[in-house]
C-alpha positions in Angstrom: 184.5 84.9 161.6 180.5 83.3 160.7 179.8 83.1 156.8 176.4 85.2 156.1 175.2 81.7 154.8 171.7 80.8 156.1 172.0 76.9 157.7 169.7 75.7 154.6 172.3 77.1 152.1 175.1 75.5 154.4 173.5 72.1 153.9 172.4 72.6 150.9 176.4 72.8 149.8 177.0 69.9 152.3 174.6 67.8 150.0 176.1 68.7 147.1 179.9 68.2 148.6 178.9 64.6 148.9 177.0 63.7 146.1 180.1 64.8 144.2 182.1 62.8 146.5 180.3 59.9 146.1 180.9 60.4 141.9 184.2 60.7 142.2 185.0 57.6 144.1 182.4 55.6 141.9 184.5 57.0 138.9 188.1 55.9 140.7 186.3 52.5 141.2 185.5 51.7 137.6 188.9 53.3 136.8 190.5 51.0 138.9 189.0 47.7 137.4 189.8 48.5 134.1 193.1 50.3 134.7 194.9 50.3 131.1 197.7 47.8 132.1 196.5 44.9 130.5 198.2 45.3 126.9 201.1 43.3 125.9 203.3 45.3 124.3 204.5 41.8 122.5 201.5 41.5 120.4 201.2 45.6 119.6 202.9 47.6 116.6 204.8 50.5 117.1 201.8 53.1 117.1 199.2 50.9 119.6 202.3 51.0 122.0 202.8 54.5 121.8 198.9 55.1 122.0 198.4 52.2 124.8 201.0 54.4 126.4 199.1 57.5 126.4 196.1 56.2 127.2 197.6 55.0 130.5 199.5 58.4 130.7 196.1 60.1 130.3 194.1 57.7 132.8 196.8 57.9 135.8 196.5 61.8 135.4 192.6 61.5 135.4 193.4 59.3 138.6 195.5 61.6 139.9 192.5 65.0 139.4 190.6 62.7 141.3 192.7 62.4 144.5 193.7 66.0 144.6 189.2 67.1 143.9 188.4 64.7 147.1 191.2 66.3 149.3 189.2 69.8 148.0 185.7 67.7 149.0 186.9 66.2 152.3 188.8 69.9 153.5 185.6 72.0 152.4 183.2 69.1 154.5 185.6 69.6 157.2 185.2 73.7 156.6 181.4 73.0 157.4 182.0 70.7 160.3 183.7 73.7 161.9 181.7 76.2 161.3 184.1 78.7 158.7 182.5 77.0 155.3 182.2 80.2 152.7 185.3 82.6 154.2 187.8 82.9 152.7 190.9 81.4 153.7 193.2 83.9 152.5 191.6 87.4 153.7 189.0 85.8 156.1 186.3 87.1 153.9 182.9 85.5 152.6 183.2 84.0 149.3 180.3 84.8 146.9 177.7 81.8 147.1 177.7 82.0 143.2 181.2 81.1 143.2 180.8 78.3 145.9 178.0 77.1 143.8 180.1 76.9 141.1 182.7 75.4 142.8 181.6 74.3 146.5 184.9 73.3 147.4 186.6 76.5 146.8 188.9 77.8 149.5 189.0 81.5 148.4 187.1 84.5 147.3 187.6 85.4 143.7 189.8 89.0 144.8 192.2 86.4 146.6 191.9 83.7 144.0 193.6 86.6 140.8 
């Protein structure tokens, strides 16, 4: 099944697709040089341990968002590449283009998404 999407709006969500690509791996670059594991727990009281802690807790899970929204980039590009970008990959419908503008990456239409 063809999406209803003209090829301008097609590319118009490729652009998109990879400019947020290319944000996300910027952003896991500067995450990884300053990655939160350079405290000495030696030098820190009780409560900078336990926040130093959380603040690595909270960056690996920001790390981790990251690696799961470019799977969601690299599987939508791919989507494009073959030709079924905007149906839905649960009932084989289109998917509204307001939701894929929201959201270019989504898989599913809204009815499938609930």
């Amino acid at each position: 099944m063809m999406s209803e999407m003209t090829p301008q709006e097609i590319e118009q969500f490729r652009m998109l697709l990879r400019q947020r690509r290319r944000e996300l791996s910027a952003d896991s670059a500067a995450g990884a040089k300053g990655d939160g594991n350079d405290f000495d727990e030696s030098n820190l009281g009780r409560l900078s341990r336990m926040d130093a802690l959380q603040c690595h807790a909270m960056e690996e899970e920001s790390r981790r968002r990251r690696a799961v929204e470019l799977v969601r980039i690299e599987r939508a590009l791919e989507r494009i590449e073959h030709g079924d970008f905007g149906i839905c990959r649960r009932c084989g419908g289109d998917i509204a283009p307001a939701r894929l503008r929201a959201d270019p990456a989504n898989p599913v239409c809204i009815a499938c998404a609930d």
